[in-house]
C-alpha positions in Angstrom: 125.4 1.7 -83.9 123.1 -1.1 -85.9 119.5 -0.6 -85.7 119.4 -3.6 -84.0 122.0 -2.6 -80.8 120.0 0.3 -81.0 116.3 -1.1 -80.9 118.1 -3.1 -77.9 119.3 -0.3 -75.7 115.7 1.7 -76.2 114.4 -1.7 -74.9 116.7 -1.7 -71.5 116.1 2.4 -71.3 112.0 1.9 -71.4 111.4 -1.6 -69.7 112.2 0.4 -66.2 109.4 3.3 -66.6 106.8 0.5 -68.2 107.3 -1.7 -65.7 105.0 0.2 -62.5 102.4 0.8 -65.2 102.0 -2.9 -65.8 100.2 -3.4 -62.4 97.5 -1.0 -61.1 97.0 1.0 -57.4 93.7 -0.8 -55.5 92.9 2.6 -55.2 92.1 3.4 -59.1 89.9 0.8 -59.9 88.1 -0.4 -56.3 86.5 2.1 -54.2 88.3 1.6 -50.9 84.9 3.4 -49.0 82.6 0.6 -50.1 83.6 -2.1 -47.8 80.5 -4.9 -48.4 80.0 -8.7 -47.0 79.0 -11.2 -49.7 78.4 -14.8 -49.2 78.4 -16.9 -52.4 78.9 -20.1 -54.0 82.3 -21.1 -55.2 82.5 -21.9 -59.0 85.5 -21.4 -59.8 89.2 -20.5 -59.1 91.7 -18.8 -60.5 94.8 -19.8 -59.2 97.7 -17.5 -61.2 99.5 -14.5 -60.5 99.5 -11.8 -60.2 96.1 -12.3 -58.2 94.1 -14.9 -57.6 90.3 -14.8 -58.9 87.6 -16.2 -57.1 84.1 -16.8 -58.8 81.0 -16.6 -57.3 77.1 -17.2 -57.6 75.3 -15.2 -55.2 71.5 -14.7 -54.5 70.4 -11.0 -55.5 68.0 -8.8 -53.3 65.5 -10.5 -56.1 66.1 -14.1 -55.8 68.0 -14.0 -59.1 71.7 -15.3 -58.6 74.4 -13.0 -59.7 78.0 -13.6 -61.0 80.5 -12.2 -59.0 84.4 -12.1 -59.5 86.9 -11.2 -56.5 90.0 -10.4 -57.2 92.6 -12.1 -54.0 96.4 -11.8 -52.9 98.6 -13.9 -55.1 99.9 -17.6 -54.3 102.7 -17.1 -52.7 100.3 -15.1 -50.0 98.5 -18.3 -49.8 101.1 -20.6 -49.4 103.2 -18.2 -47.0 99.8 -19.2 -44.6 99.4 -22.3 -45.6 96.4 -22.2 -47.4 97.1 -24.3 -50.7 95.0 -24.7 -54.1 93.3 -28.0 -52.7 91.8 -25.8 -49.9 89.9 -23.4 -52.4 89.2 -26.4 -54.7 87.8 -28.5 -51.5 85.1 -25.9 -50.8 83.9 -25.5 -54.3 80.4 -25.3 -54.8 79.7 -24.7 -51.0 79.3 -21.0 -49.2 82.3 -18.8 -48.7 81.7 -15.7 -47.0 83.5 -11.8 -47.9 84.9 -9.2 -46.4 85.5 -6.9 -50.1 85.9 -3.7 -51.4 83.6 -3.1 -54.6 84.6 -2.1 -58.0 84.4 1.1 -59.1 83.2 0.9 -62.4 80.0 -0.5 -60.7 80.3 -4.6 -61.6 80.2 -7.1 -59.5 83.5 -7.5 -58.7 85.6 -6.6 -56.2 88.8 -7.6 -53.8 88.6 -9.9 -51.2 89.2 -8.6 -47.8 88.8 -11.2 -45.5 87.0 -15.0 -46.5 85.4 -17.3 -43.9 85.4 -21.1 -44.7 82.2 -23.5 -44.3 84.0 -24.6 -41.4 83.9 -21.0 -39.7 88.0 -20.8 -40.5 88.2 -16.8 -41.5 91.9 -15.7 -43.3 92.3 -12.1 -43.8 93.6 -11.7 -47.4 94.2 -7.5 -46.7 93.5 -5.1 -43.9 92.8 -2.1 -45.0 93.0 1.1 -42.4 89.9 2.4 -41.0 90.2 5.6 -42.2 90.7 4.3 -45.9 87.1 1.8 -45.7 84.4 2.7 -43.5 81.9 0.2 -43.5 78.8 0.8 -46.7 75.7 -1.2 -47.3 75.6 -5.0 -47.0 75.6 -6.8 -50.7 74.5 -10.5 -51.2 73.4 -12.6 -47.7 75.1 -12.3 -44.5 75.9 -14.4 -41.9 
């Protein structure tokens, strides 16, 4: 066997085993217990697999505005609901609200839960059992 057929068929053996490593469990890096609402300005968007990214300025407990990142359900979620690209880019720089799960490495990131529009339109992105995220303390303003 060439070194080549060889290299080929390790490939086709390893690919399989690699492949559930690629992606990571919710559970390892968010802490699923720290449920949090955030409202925020929209910067920016994301829009790739295998998650979309959301970016946020939000007013601190000081006054200071922070830089947030959530971390959303892919495009094909969106569009299975009918929520396109153009919707996220229409509300840009205006005041989305969260439902999220923080990060556990402590940044200010997070997934999205559950977003409410400026116009009061509210799409939950993943429900979570109650069991797995009791409510924690309140991050960012509220409405």
């Amino acid at each position: 066997m060439g070194l080549k057929t060889l290299v080929a068929v390790a490939g086709f053996v390893l690919l399989p085993a690699a492949v559930p490593l690629a992606h990571h469990s919710f559970s390892v890096a968010f802490d699923l217990s720290n449920k949090f609402t955030i409202t925020g300005t929209l910067t920016k968007i994301d829009w790739r697999n295998p998650h979309i990214e959301l970016f946020l300025d939000v007013k601190g407990g000081n006054g200071e505005v922070e830089a947030w990142v959530l971390e959303s359900m892919p495009p094909t979620f969106f569009r299975s609901r009918k929520v396109t690209k153009a919707d996220f880019e229409n509300v840009l720089n205006k005041e989305l609200t969260f439902q999220a799960v923080r990060a556990r490495d402590g940044s200010r990131s997070g997934i999205a839960l559950q977003v409410t529009f400026p116009d009061g339109k509210s799409l939950t992105l993943l429900d979570l059992p109650a069991t797995a995220a009791p409510p924690a303390a309140t991050r960012g303003r509220t409405s």
